[in-house]
N, C-alpha and C positions, 0 to 999 in steps of 0.2 A: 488573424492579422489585426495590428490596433489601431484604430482611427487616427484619421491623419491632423494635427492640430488644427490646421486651417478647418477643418468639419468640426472637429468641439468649439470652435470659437463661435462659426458661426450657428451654431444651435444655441451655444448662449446668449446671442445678439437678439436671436428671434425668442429665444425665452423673457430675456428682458425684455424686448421694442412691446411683448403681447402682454407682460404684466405693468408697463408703462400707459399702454392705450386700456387697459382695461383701469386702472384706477385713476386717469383723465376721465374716462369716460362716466364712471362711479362720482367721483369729483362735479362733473357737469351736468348730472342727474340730478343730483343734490341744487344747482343753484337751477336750472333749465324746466326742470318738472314743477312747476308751480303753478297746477292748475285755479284760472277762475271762474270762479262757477257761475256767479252771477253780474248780468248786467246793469253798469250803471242808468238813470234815467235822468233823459235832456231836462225837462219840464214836466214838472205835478200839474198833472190833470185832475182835478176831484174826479171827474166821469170817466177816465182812462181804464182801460185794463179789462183782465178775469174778474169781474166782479158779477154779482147773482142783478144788476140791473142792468148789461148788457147782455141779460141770455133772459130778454123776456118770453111772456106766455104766448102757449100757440095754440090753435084750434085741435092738431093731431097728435101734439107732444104734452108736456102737462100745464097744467093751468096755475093759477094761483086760488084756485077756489077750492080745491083739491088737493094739500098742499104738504107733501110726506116729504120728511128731510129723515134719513137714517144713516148708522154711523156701522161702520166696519171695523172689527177690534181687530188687534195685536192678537200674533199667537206662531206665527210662521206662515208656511204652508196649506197648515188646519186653518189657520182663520180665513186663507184665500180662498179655501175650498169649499168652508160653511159660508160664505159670504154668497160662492158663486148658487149653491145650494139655495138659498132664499131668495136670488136674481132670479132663479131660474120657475122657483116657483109662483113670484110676482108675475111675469112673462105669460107662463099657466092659467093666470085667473082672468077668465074677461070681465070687462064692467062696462057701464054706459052711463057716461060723465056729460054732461052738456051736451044733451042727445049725441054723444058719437058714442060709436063701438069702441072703446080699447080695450087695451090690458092695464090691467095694477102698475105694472112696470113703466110705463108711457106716466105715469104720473108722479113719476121720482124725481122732485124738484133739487135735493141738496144728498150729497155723502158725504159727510166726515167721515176719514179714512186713515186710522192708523198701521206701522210695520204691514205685516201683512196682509190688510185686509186692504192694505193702498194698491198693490198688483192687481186685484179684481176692478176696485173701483174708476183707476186708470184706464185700465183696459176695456171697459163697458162705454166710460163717458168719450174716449179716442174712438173705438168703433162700434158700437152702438150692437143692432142685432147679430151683429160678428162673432162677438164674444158668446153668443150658442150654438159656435159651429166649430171653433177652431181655441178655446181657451184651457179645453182640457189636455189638448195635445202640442199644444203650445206652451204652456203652465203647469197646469196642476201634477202631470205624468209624465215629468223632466226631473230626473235630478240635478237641483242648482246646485247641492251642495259640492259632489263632486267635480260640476263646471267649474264651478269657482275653485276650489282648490288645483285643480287643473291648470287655470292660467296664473296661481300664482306663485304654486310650485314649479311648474315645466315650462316657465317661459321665459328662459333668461333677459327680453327684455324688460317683462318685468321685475326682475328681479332688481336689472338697474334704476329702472323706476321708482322704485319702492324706496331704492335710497334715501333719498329725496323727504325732508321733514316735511315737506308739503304735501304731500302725495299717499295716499293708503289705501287698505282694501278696499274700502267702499267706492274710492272712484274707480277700480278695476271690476266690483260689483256693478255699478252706474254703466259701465261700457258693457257688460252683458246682459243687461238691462236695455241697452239702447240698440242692442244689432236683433237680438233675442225678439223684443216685444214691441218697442216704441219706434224705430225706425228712425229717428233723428228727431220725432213729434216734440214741438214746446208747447208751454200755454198757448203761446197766440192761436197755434191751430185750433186747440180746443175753443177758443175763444171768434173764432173764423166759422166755425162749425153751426152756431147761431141755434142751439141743441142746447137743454137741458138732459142730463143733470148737472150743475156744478158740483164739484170734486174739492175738497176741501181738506188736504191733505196736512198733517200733522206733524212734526218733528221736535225734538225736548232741548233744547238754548241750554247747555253744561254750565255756563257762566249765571243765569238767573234760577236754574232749574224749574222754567216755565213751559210752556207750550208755545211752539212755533208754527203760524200757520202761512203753509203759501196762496198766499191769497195778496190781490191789488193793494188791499185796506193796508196789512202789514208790509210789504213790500214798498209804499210810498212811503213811510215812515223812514227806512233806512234807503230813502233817494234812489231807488233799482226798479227794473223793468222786469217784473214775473211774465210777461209774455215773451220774452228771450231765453226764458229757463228752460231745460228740456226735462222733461215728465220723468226720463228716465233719474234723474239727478235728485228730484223732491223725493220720489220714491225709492231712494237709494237712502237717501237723508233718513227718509221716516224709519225704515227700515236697520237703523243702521246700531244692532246689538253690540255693547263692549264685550269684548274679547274675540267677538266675533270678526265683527266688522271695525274701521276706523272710524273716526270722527268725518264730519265732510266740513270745509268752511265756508263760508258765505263772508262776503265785502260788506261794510258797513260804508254808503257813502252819504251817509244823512248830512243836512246842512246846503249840498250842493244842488237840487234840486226847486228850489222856492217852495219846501211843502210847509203848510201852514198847520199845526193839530190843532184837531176838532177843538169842541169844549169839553166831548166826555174824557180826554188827555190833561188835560188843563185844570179844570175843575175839580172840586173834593167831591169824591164820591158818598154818595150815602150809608154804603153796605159795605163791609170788612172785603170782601170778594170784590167788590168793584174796585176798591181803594188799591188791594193788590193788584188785578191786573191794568189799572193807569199804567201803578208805578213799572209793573214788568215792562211793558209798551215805551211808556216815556224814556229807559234805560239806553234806549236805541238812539236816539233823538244825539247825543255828545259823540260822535264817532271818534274823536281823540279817545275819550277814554274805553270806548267800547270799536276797534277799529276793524273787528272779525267776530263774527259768531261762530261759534263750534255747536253743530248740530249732533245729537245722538237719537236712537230711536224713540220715537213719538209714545210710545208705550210708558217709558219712564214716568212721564210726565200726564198723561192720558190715557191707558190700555184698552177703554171701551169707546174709547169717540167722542163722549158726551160731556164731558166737562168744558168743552166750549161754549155749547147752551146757556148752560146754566152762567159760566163768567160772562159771556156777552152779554145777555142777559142781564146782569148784576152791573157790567158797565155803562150801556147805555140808561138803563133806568127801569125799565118794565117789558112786560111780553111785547106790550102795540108799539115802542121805540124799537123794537128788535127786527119787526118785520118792517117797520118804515123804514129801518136802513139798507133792508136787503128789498125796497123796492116791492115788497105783497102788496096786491088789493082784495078787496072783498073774500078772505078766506073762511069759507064756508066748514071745512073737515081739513083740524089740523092734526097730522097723522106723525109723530116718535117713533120711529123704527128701530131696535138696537138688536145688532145681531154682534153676540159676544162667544169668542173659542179659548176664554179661559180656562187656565187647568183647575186642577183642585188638588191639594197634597197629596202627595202618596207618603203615609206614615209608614208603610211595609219598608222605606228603604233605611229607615232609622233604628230597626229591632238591635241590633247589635252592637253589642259596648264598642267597638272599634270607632276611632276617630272620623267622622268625615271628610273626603278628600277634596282638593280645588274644584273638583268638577262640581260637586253636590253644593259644596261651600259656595263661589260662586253662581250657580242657578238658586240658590237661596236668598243671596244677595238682591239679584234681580224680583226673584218672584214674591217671597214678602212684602216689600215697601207695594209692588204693580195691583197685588191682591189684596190686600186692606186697602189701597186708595179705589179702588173701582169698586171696591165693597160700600165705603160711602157713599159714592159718586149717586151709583144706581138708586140706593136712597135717599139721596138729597133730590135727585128729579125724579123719582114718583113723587115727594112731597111737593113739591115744585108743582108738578103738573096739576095736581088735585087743587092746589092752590090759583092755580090760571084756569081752571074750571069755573072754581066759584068767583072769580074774578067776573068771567064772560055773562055766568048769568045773574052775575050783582050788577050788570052796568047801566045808567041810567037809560031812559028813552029819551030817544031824539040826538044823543052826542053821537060825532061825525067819528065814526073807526076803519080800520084795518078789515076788524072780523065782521061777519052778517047777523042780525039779531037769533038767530039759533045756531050760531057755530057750537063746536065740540071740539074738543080733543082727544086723541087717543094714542095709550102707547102698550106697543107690540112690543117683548119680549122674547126675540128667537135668539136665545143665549142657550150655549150647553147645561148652562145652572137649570134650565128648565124642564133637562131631562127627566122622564118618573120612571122611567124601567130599569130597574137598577144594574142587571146585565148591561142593556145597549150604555148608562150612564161608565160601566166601568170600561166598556170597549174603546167608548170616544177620549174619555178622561186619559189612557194608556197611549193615545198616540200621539209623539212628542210634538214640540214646538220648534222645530227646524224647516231645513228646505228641502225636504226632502221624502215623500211619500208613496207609498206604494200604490196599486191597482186597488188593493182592497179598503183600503183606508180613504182614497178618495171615493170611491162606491159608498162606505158608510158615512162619511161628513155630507156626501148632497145629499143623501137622502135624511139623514139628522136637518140637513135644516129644511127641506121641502114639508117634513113632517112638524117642526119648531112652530114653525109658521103658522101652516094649517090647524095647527091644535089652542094656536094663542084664542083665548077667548076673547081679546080685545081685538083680533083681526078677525075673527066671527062675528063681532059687533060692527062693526065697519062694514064687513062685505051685505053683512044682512040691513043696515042700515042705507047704504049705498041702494038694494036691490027696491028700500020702501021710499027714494029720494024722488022730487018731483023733476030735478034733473035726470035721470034714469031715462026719460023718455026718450026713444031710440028715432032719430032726422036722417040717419047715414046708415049705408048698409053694412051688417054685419061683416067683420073680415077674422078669420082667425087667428088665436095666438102663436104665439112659438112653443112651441113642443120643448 
C-alpha cells in the first residue's frame, strides 16, 4: 500500500526543519566559536607574574649557586620520552650542595621547552616527584595520535566546531591536553607553587617567524596576564605542527596596560642578534597593526631550546646582564644542559627515481630548514660558552658580580647526535617524530637518555667536581633519591 500524502509531507518537513537547524547551527559555529586564549592585564607590574624572580632560591629545592638551566627539544613523543629519560636520571644521582643531601634534579633552576619536550617539562614543573610515578602511563604509553583523530573525526560536535575560522585542531588538542594531563592548571599555579624549576615554554610567531616565549617578560609587552593562561594552551601552541595541528591565536592587547619597554627594546643594540630580536619584541608594542599572533610549533623557529640563550643574551648585553635579569646571585657552577631527539636523514627513502610524494615533500619542508638551524645554534653556544669561560677567568679582582671568583661553566650534551653505537644510533634515529609510541620504543629512549647523560664527560666533570667542592660537606641527613 502507498504512503498516505499527509506521511510524505511530513517527512519532508522534518527533512527540511533538520537540514535547517543543522546549517543554523554550522552558521553559529562559525560566528559563536571564537576562542580566547589569552587574558587581558589590568596593570603592568614590572615584578608581577611567572617570572625566574618570584621562584627564588630555597635551602631543599635549587639554589642560585648551583645553577643548571636545560632545554628540551622538539621531536614528538621521542623527545618527551628522552627528555623524561634524563629527568629521570638527574633524580638518580645524589649530590651534597650547600651541606644538604639532594639529587641533581633539585637543582634544575630553568627548562626551555620546545613541541614535545613541553609535555615533560610541564608535567615535572606542575607536579614535581609525580611525574616518576605516573608520566609514563599517563603520557608517554598513550596513543595521542589516535585520541586526537578520534575526537575530531567522531564527534559531530566538533565537527560543528571546526567550522568556525576561529577555531582548529590545536584547540581540540589543548582540551586533551587539559582533561588528560593539566586539569585546568595555568601559570599562576605554577607560579603559587613557590618551586623551581621555571618552564620556559617556546612557540614560532608565523607573522615575524621568531620565537615566542610564554613568559611574564613577553606577555607584558602585548598587555596579557600569563598567569590566567592554562598550561594546557602554551603547550598545545608550542606543539602545534602544520598540517598536523592548527595555528592557535593569541590577543595582542599592548598599549592598554601602562607598560613602559625597558632600554634593551628601545635602544640600538650592539650585535646583529640583539638588533633582531629588539625588533621581533618591539613588533608587538602597535596592536593595530599586529592585533593577533598566530602561533605554530616552537620547533620552527627553535628545535633544541637554546637559541634563546644565546638571543637573550645578545639582547640584554652580556652573560652578568642575563642573570641579573633573571634575578641569580653568587653562581658558583653554571650548568647547560641540552637534551635534543632530533632525527637524522634517512637517504634509504630517496634510492628510487620515482617522485616524492606530499608526505615525504612536506616532512622535508619541516625537517631541513629545523636541522641546519639547530646545526648552528649548537655551535654558536659551545662557542659562546668557551667564550663566557675566558670571560669569568679574565675578570678583574675586586668588581662586584653575579658569579663567585671560581665559577665555571659547563655544558652537557644528552642529544641523540651523541650516540656512538651505531646499532642503538640506528634504532633510535628509526622511531618517528609523532605522538604516538610503542612499549619498546619508550624502553629504548629512557634508557638512550639515562645512558646520554651518564656518559657526557662534561657531566662527569661536574659530578666529580661537585664530589671535590668545599660545599660538598654534608649538615643534613642523607635521604634517598628517586628511583
Amino acid at each position: 500500500m502507498a504512503p498516505s500524502p499527509t506521511r510524505f509531507i511530513t517527512l519532508g518537513q522534518l527533512l527540511t526543519f533538520s537540514l535547517l537547524v543543522l546549517c543554523a547551527t554550522s552558521l553559529l559555529g562559525c560566528e559563536y566559536v571564537r576562542p580566547t586564549m589569552n587574558a587581558p592585564l589590568a596593570h603592568w607590574d614590572p615584578a608581577y607574574g611567572y617570572r625566574s624572580t618570584n621562584l627564588p632560591p630555597s635551602k631543599t629545592g635549587s639554589s642560585d649557586s648551583l645553577f643548571i638551566i636545560a632545554s628540551f627539544s622538539g621531536g614528538g613523543a621521542r623527545a618527551s620520552a628522552l627528555s623524561y629519560g634524563v629527568l629521570q636520571e638527574l633524580a638518580r644521582t645524589p649530590i651534597i650542595w650547600e651541606g644538604r643531601q639532594k639529587r641533581l634534579v633539585d637543582e634544575l633552576n630553568i627548562i626551555n621547552a620546545v613541541s614535545g619536550g613541553s609535555f615533560t617539562a610541564v608535567y615535572y614543573a606542575l607536579y614535581g616527584d609525580r611525574i616518576f610515578r605516573d608520566f609514563e602511563t599517563h603520557f608517554l604509553r598513550k596513543d595521542w595520535e589516535s585520541e586526537l583523530r578520534s575526537r575530531i573525526f567522531r564527534s559531530p560536535s566538533n565537527w560543528l566546531r571546526l567550522w568556525s575560522p576561529y577555531f582548529g585542531r590545536a584547540h581540540i588538542f589543548a582540551e586533551l591536553l587539559d582533561e588528560a594531563l593539566f586539569n585546568g592548571h595555568t601559570f599562576g599555579d605554577l607560579l603559587a607553587k613557590h618551586q623551581r624549576p621555571i618552564i620556559n615554554l617556546h612557540a614560532s610567531d608565523m607573522a615575524s617567524l621568531s620565537r615566542f616565549e610564554f613568559n611574564q617578560r613577553q606577555f607584558n609587552i602585548i598587555c596579557s596576564d600569563l598567569s590566567q593562561l592554562p598550561l594546557s594552551v602554551a603547550a598545545a601552541s608550542s606543539s602545534a605542527l602544520p598540517l598536523l595541528l592548527s595555528p592557535i591565536s593569541m590577543t595582542n592587547y599592548a598599549g592598554t596596560c601602562g607598560f613602559q619597554p625597558p632600554a634593551r627594546l628601545v635602544e640600538e643594540r650592539p650585535t646583529a642578534w640583539g638588533r633582531q630580536r629588539a625588533n621581533e619584541l618591539r613588533s608587538y608594542l602597535d596592536a593595530k597593526k599586529r592585533p593577533y599572533i598566530h602561533l605554530l610549533d616552537g620547533g620552527l623557529s627553535d628545535n633544541i631550546g637554546m637559541r634563546s640563550v644565546l638571543e637573550t643574551t645578545a639582547l640584554v648585553g652580556n652573560l652578568e646582564s642575563t642573570f641579573h635579569l633573571l634575578g641569580a646571585k653568587k653562581i658558583k657552577k653554571l650548568v647547560y644542559l641540552m637534551v635534543s631527539a632530533e632525527t637524522a636523514p634517512d637517504i634509504s627513502q630517496y634510492q628510487l627515481n620515482d617522485i616524492p610524494g606530499l608526505s615525504r615533500v612536506s616532512r622535508a619542508l619541516i625537517d631541513i630548514p629545523i636541522n641546519r638551524y639547530s646545526t648552528d645554534t649548537m655551535e654558536l653556544l659551545d662557542q659562546a660558552i668557551q667564550q663566557w669561560r675566558l670571560q669569568l677567568r679574565q675578570r678583574p679582582e675586586g668588581v662586584s658580580t653575579i658569579f663567585t671568583p671560581d665559577a665555571d661553566i659547563y655544558f652537557i650534551n644528552a642529544s641523540l647526535t651523541e650516540v656512538t653505537d651505531p646499532e642503538e644510533e640506528a634504532r633510535l634515529m628509526n622511531i618517528a617524530t609523532n605522538l604516538a609510541l610503542t612499549n619498546e620504543e619508550v624502553n629504548h629512549l629512557l634508557l638512550a637518555g639515562s645512558r646520554l647523560l651518564r656518559n657526557s664527560p662534561e657531566f662527569q666533570r661536574l659530578i666529580r667536581e661537585l664530589e671535590q667542592d668545599p660545599a660538598a660537606a654534608p649538615t643534613s641527613p642523607v635521604s634517598s633519591p628517586i628511583p
